[in-house]
N, C-alpha and C positions, 0 to 999 in steps of 0.2 A: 284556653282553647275551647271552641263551641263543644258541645255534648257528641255530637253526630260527625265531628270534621273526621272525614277517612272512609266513612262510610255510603252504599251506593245501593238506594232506594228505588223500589217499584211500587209506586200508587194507581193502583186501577180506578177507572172511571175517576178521574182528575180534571176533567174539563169545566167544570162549575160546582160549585155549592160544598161541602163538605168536604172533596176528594181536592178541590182545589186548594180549600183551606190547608189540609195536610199537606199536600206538596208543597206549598208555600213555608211553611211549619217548618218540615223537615229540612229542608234547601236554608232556612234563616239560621237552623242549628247545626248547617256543617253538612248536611248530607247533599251528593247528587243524586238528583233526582230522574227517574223516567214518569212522564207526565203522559199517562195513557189513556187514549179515548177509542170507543167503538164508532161515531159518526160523526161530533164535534171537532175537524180537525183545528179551523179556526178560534175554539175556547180554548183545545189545549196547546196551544202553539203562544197563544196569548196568556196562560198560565205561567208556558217557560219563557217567554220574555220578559215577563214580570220576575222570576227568579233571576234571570241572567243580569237586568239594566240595575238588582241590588248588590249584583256581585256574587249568584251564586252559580251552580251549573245543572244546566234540566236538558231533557230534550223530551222533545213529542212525540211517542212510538202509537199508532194505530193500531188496534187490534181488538177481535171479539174473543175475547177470553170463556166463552161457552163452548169453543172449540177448539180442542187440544192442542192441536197443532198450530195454532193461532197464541194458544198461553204460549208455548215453549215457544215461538219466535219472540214475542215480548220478554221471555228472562234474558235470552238471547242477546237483544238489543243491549241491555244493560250491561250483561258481559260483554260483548262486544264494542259497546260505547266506553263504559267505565271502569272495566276490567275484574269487575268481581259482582256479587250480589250479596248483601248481608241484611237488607229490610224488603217486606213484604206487605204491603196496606190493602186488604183485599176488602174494595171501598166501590166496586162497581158492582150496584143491582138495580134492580125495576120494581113498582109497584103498582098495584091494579087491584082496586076496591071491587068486589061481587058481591049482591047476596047469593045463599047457595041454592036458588034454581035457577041461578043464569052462571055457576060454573061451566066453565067447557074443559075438554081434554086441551084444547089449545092454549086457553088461559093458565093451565096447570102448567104445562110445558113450558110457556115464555118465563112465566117464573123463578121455576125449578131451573133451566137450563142455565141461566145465568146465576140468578142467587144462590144457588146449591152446587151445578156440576161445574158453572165457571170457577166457583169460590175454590174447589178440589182442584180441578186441571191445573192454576196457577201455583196454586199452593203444591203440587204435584213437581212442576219442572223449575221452583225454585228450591225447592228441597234439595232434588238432585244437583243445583248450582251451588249452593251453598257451601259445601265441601268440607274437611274437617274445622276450619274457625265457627262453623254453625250459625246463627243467625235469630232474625227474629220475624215472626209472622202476625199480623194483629190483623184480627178480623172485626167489620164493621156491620155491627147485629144491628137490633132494634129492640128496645123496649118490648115492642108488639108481641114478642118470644113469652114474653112473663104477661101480657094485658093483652090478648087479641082482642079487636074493635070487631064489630060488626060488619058483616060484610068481608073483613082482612081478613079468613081463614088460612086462605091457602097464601098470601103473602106472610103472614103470623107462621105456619109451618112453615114455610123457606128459613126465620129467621131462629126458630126453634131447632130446623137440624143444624143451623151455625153455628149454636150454642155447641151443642153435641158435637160437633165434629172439631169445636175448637179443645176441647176435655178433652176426647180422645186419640188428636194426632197432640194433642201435649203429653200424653203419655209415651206415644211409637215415638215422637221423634227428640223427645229430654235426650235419649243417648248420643243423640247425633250433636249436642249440642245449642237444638236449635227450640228457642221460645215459642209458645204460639196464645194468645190470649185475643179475647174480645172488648169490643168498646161498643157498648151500646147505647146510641141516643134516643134521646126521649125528642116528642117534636122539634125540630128546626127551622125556622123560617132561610129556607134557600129557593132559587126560581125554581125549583120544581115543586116544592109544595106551594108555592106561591099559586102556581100554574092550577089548583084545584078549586073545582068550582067553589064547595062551598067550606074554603080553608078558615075564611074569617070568624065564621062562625064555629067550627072544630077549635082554632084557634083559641076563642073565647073558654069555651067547655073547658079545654087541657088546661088554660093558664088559671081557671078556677081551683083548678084538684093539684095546683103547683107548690108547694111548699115554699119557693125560690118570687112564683108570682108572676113569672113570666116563660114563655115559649126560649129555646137556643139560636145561639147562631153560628155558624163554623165555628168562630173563632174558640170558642167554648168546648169543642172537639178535640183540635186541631194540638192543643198543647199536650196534653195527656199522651195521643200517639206519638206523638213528638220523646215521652216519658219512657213509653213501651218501648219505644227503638234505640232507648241507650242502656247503654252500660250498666247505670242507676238502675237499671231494670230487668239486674241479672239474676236475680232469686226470684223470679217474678212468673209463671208460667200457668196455663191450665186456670186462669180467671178470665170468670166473665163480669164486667165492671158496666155496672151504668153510669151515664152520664146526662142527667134529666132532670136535674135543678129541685132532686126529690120526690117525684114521680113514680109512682109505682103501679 
């Protein structure tokens, strides 16, 4: 029997690159999936078609998960589509290189409001879904928590209080049940870091200081949470795990 068959997954930000990877992941191990995007609806609709034509079950839920009431209709959907919620991939953030005299209060916010208060809100209204079988929560950090780059301060603090806030709701919520651990990668080649001007060259720099020798690619993510969301990974809680081919 697949690791995940029974159980009914919510990956945020799923429409490409890493989060897709997961949802993919998840869905091949038995789980269905909610494939959630904030603008993408044609990536992620194209995510769960790619689940569906292998034989699994996803659907596409839109939503900005930086506001509240926008998470709780996403755990929603899941109850409501699959009848229960038992996984959480809190897999949707944003990043924005500055140095610090071109911070703004704006640049702070788009951040924060996603990588930190969306990460809470979701994790907030699946808690409460989860209900006494409890569940499991895996949040997707970064490296940059332990190494900020220059310029990535305030993207580097989004993924520092992830850390933090993955330790201490694995504390409040062990009685309910429910897991909550991190996965942090180290660079990845997905279209969005694709998308940076001067990636090739970044590229270069990180895969020197690689122990492994080379940059990730989802798929290199993608099993691990896949790990976190089963059973196999019932002792397992209040870790923050990198995943960076030895990258420190």
């Amino acid at each position: 029997m697949a690791k995940l068959a029974g159980k009914v997954a919510v990956v945020t930000g799923a429409s490409k690159g890493i989060g897709a990877a997961i949802a993919q992941e998840l869905a091949k191990d038995g789980a269905s999936v909610i494939v959630n995007y904030a603008s993408s609806a044609s990536g992620a609709e194209a995510v769960a078609a790619k689940i569906k034509a292998a034989g699994g079950k996803a659907k596409a839920v839109g939503a900005d998960v930086s506001k509240p009431e926008e998470a709780k209709r996403l755990i929603g959907a899941a109850v409501s589509g699959f009848g229960r919620i038992d996984v959480l991939v809190n897999n949707a953030g944003v990043y924005e290189f500055l140095p610090l005299d071109q911070v703004t209060e704006s640049h702070i916010d788009r951040l924060f409001d996603l990588n930190v208060k969306g990460l809470l809100f979701t994790t907030q209204a699946a808690a409460a879904a989860m209900g006494d079988q409890g569940g499991s929560i895996i949040n997707i950090g970064s490296m940059a928590s332990h190494s900020p780059a220059p310029g990535g301060v305030v993207y580097s603090a989004t993924k520092g209080a992830l850390d933090v806030i993955t330790m201490g709701l694995a504390t409040e919520l062990g009685p309910k049940k429910i897991l909550v651990n991190a996965v942090l990668p180290g660079p990845v080649d997905t279209e969005g870091t694709q998308s940076m001007d001067n990636w090739e060259q970044f590229k270069a720099m990180l895969v020197a200081q690689t122990p492994l020798g080379r940059v990730g690619q989802p798929r290199d993510i993608a099993p691990l949470v896949s790990f976190l969301a089963s059973d196999d990974a019932g002792w397992i809680t209040g870790q923050i795990i990198g995943a960076a081919g030895g990258l420190r």
